[in-house]
N, C-alpha and C positions, 0 to 999 in steps of 0.2 A: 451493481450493488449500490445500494441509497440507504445512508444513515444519515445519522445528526450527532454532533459532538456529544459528548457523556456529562462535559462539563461547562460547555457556552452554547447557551440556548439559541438559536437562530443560524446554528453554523455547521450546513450540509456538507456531506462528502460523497462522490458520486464514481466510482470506479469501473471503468470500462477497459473489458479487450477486445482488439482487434487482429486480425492475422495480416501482420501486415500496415504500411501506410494506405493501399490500394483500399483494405478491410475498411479502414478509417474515412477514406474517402469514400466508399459506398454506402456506409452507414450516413454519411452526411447527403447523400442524395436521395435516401429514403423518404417516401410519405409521412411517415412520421414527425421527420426532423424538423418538420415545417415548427410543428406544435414547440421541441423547444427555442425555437429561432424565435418565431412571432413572443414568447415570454422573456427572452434576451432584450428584445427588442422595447419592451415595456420597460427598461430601466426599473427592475424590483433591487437593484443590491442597492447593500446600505453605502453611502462614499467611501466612507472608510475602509472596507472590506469588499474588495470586488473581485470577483470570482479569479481562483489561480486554476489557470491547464498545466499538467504534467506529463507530459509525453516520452514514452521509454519502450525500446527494446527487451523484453524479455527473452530467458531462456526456459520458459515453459511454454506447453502447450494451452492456445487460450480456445477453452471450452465453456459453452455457456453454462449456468448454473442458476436453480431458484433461487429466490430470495426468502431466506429462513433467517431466524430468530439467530443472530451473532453478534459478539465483543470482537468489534476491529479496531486496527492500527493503520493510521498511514504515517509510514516514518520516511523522513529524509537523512540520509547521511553525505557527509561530506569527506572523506578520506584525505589524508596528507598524500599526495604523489609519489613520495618513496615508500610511502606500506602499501602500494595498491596492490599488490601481487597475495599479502599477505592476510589481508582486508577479503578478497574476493576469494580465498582458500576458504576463508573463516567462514564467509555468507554462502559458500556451496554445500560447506558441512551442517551447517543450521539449517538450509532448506531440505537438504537430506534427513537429517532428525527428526524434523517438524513433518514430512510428508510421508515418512514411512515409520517412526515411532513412536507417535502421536496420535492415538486415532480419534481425538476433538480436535484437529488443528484440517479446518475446511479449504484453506488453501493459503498460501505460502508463494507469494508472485513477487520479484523483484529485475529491477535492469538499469542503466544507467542512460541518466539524462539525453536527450535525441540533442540539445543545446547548450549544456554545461558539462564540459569532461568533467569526470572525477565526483558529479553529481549523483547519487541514487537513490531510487523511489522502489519503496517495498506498500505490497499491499499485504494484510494479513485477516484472517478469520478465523474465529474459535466459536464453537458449540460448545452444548453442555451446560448445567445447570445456570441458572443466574445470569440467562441473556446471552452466556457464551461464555463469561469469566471463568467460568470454572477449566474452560479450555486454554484460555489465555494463562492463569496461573499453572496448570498443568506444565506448561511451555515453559516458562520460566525458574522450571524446578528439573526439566530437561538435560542429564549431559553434555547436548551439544549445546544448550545456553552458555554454559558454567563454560565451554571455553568461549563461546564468542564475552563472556561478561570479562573472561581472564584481556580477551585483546584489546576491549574497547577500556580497558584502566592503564593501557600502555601511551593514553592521549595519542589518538592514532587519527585526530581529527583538525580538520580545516580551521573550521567554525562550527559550533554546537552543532548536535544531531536536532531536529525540530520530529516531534513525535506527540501526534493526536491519536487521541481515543474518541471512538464513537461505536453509536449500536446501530442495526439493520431497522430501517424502517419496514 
């Protein structure tokens, strides 16, 4: 998936799965990969803003998918260490919600940092009218938001949750 923020023009988001570190490393020895290396390689980021990798374990099955007209999210949370038990109840029950009673929410992929315990990286996709939005507020009008909303006012966090929006290119 390849979007662009909703709200800071020049600032792409590019989400990939792998099965796998092996997966990861075979995608990197494709013919392909040349084309994005040799453009790494041209130094196009801005100084200020140089590309972040996030690497994560998931507990979904990663299958490929088109690239269709969607309103994404890439969120980071950060969890206090004593709610983690509580924390990851909360996010098994919202990805359950979101992938079985939701039918604009196009996928629902989250797992925690390969380099940061207590780190995690959610990708999210909405269809439906408005680029996707309409799927995205669907979500957030969901039961099992309303509790993940009830847990996350319990201050159940490290440091701020960091949460972009963008559309599919």
């Amino acid at each position: 998936v390849v979007g662009e923020s909703t709200t800071d023009t020049n600032l792409f988001f590019i989400h990939e799965q792998y099965i796998g570190e092996e997966g990861f490393k075979e995608h990197t020895a494709a013919p392909h990969f040349v084309h994005w290396q040799n453009f790494i390689d041209s130094d196009p980021f801005v100084p200020d803003r140089p590309p972040v990798f996030d690497y994560f374990y998931g507990e979904h099955e990663a299958v490929k998918r088109e690239n269709v007209p969607a309103f994404c999210l890439k969120v980071d949370l950060y969890p206090k260490p004593e709610v983690r038990s509580e924390f990851i109840a909360c996010i098994v029950n919202n990805k359950a919600g979101s992938d079985n009673d939701e039918p604009l929410c196009a996928q629902y992929t989250w797992g925690e940092s390969t380099s940061t315990p207590n780190t995690f990286h959610f990708h999210e996709e909405y269809l439906g009218e408005d680029g996707g939005k309409e799927g995205f507020d669907a979500h957030t009008k969901a039961p099992h938001f309303a509790a993940w909303e009830k847990f996350a006012a319990t201050d159940p966090f490290a440091k701020e949750p960091a949460v972009y929006f963008f559309r599919t290119l």
